[in-house]
C-alpha positions as MATLAB code, in Angstrom:
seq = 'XXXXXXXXXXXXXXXXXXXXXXXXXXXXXXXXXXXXXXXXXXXXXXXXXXXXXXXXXXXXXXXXXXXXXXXXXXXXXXXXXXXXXXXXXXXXXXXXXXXXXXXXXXX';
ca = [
      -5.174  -31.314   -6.287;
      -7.666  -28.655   -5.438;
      -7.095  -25.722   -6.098;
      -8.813  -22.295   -4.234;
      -8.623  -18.613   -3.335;
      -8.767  -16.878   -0.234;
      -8.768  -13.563    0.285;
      -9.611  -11.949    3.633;
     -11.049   -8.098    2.329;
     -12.003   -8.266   -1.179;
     -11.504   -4.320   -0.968;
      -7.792   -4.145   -0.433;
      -7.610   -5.789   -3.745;
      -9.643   -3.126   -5.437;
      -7.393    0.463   -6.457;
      -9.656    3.424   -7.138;
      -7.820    5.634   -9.570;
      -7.537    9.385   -8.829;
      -9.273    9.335  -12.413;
      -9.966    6.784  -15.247;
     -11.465    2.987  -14.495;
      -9.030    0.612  -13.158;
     -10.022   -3.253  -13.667;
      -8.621   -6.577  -12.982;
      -9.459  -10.299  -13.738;
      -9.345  -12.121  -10.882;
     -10.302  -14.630  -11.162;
     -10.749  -17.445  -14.023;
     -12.174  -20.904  -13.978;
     -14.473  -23.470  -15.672;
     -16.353  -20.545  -17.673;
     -16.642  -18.097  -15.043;
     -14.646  -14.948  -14.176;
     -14.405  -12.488  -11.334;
     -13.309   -8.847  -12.481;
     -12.916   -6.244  -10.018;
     -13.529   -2.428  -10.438;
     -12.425    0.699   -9.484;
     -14.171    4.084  -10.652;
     -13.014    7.415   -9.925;
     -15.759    9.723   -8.869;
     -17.896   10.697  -12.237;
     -16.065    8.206  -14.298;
     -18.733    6.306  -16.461;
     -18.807    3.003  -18.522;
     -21.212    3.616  -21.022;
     -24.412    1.749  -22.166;
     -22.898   -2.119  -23.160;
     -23.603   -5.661  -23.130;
     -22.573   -8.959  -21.742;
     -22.815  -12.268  -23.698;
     -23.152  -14.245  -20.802;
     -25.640  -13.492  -17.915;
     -23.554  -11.374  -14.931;
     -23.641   -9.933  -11.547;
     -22.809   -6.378  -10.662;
     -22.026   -6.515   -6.424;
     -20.960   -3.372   -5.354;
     -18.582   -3.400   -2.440;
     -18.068    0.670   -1.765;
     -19.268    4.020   -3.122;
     -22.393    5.261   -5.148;
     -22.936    5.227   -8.287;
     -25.954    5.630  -11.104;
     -26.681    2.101  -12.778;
     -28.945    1.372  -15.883;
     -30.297   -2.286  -16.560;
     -32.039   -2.242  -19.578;
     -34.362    0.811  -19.425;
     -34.814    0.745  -15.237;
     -32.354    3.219  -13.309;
     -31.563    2.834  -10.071;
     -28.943    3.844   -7.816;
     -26.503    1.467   -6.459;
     -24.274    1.730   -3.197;
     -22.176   -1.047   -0.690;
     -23.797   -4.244   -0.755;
     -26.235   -3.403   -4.283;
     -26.008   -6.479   -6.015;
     -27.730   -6.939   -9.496;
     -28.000  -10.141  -11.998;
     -28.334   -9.374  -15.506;
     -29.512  -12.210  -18.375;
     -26.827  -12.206  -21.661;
     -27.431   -9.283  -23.551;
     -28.882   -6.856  -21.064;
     -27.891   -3.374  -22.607;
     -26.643   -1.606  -18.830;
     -24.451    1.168  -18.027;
     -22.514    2.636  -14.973;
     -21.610    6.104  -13.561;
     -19.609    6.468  -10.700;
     -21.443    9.459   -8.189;
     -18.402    8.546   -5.734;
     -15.194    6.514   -5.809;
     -16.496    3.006   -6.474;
     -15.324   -0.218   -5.886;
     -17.233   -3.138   -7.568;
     -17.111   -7.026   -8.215;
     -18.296   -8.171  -11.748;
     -19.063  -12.283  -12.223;
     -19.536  -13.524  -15.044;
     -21.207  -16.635  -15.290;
     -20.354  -19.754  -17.728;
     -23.871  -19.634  -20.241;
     -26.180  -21.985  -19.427;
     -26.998  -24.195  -23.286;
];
């Protein structure tokens, strides 16, 4: 039997904390997994990794984003792909709501 997910506005799934990071798998299958973000305004996840390569897509909100040593600034519809091991960071300008993949690694 197959087996899906449907949901209509991926942001009434995502709760922006009055402060802190709020985060939730939502999804997990076959090697990949869907986590969705919320930042409070000047919240900030620090300079980190992945293991396996990833995609930042940012539904809502602004927010300062390192990949490697490029900076950019990332808003509604920004969507980034990082390779395994890509030191990047995150810090929230505005209440953000974000969708983080990560991706089964490729042998």
């Amino acid at each position: 039997m197959e087996t899906y997910r449907f949901i209509e506005n991926i942001m009434d799934e995502i709760t922006v904390p009055e402060k802190g990071i709020w985060s939730q798998t939502l999804q997990r299958d076959g090697g990949a997994k869907v986590v969705i973000f919320g930042f409070a305004a000047g919240e900030e996840l620090s300079e980190h990794t992945a293991s396996v390569p990833a995609v930042l897509h940012f539904i809502d909100g602004k927010a300062d984003v390192t990949l490697g040593s490029d900076r950019f600034t990332a808003k509604a519809g920004t969507w980034a792909y990082m390779p395994p091991k890509l030191p990047h960071s995150i810090r929230a300008e505005t209440n953000v709501r974000l969708v983080l993949y990560l991706l089964p690694a490729s042998n």
